[in-house]
C-alpha positions as CSV (number, residue, x, y, z in Angstrom):
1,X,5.2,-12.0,16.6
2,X,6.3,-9.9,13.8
3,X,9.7,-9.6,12.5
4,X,12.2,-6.3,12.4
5,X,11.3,-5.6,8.8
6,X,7.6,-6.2,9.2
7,X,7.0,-3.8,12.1
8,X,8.9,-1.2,9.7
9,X,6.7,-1.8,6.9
10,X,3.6,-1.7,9.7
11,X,5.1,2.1,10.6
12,X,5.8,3.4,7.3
13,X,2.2,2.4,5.6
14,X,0.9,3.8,8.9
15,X,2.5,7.5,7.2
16,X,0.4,6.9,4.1
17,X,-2.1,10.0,3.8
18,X,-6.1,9.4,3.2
19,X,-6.2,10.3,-0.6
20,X,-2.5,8.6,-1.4
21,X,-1.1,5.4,-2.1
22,X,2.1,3.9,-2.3
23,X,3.5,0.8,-3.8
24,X,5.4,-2.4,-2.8
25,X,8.5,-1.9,-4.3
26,X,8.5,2.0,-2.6
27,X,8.1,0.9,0.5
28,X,10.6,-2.1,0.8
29,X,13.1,0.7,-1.0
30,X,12.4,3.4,1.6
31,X,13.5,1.0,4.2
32,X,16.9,0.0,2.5
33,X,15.4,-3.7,1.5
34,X,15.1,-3.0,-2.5
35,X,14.0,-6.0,-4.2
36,X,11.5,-7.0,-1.4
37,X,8.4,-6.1,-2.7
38,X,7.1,-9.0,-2.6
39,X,7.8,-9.3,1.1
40,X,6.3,-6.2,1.5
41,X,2.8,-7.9,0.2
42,X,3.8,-10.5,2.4
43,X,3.8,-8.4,5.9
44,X,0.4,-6.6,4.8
45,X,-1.2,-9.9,4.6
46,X,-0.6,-10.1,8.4
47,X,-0.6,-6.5,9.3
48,X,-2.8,-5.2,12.3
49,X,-6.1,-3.7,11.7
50,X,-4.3,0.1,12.3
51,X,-2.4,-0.6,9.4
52,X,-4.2,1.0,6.3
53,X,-2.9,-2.0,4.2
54,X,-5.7,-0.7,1.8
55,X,-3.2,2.3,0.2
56,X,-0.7,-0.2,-0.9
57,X,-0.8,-1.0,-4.7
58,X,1.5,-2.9,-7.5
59,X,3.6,-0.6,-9.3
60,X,1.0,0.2,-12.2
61,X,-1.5,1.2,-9.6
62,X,-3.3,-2.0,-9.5
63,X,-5.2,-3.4,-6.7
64,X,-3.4,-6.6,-6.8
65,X,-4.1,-7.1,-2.6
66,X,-7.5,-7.0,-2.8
67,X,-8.3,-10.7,-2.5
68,X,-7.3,-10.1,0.9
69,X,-9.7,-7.7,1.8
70,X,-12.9,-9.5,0.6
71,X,-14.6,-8.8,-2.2
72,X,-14.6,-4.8,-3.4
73,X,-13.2,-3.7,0.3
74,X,-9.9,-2.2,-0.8
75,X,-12.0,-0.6,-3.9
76,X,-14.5,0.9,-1.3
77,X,-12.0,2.3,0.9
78,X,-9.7,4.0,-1.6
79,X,-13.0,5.5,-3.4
80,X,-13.9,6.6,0.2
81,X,-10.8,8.8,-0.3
82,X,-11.4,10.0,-3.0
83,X,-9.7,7.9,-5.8
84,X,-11.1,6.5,-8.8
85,X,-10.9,2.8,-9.9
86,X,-12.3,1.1,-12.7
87,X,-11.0,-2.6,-13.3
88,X,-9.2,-2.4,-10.5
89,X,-6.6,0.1,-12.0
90,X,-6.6,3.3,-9.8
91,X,-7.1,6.5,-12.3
92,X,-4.6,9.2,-12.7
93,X,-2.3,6.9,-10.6
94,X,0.5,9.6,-10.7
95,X,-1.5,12.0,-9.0
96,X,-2.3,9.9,-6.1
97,X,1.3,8.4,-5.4
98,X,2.7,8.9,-2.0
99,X,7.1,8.9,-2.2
100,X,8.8,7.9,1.3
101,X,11.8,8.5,0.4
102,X,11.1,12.6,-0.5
103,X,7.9,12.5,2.4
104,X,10.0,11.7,5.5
């Protein structure tokens, strides 16, 4: 069973629109736990299948979760939205960033 903190993180990503991503360190902050980024990763690892785990990036816009998607998934999905990657670096990254904090 999840934790608290990781059924938060599970409803906040589930806020991320199609097109947008969001990062770690964004998330953790939005829910008061700054510094937990990596926890964050953490609780995606595990997260349910309604949890679009594939919007969350590092905070240069890097697909650094994508070894736990398989192969090119997290790619494939976020270019099914719409965003560009090449090397695993999303393109115009600013454009594309979702903000918690000014969203909800």
């Amino acid at each position: 069973m999840a934790s608290d903190f990781y059924e938060a993180i599970y409803e906040l990503v589930r806020q991320i629109p199609k097109g947008k991503v969001c990062t770690y360190g964004r998330i953790a902050a939005a829910l008061e736990k700054a510094g937990a980024a990596r926890q964050v990763g953490y609780a995606l690892n595990k997260c349910p299948a309604d949890v679009p785990a594939h919007r969350v990036v590092n905070r240069l816009g890097r697909l650094t979760g994508k070894l736990h998607f398989g192969g090119q998934t997290m790619q494939a999905l976020l270019e099914a939205e719409g965003l560009e990657i090449v090397e695993d670096q999303i393109q115009n990254f600013e454009q594309h960033i979702w903000e918690p904090l000014e969203e909800l």
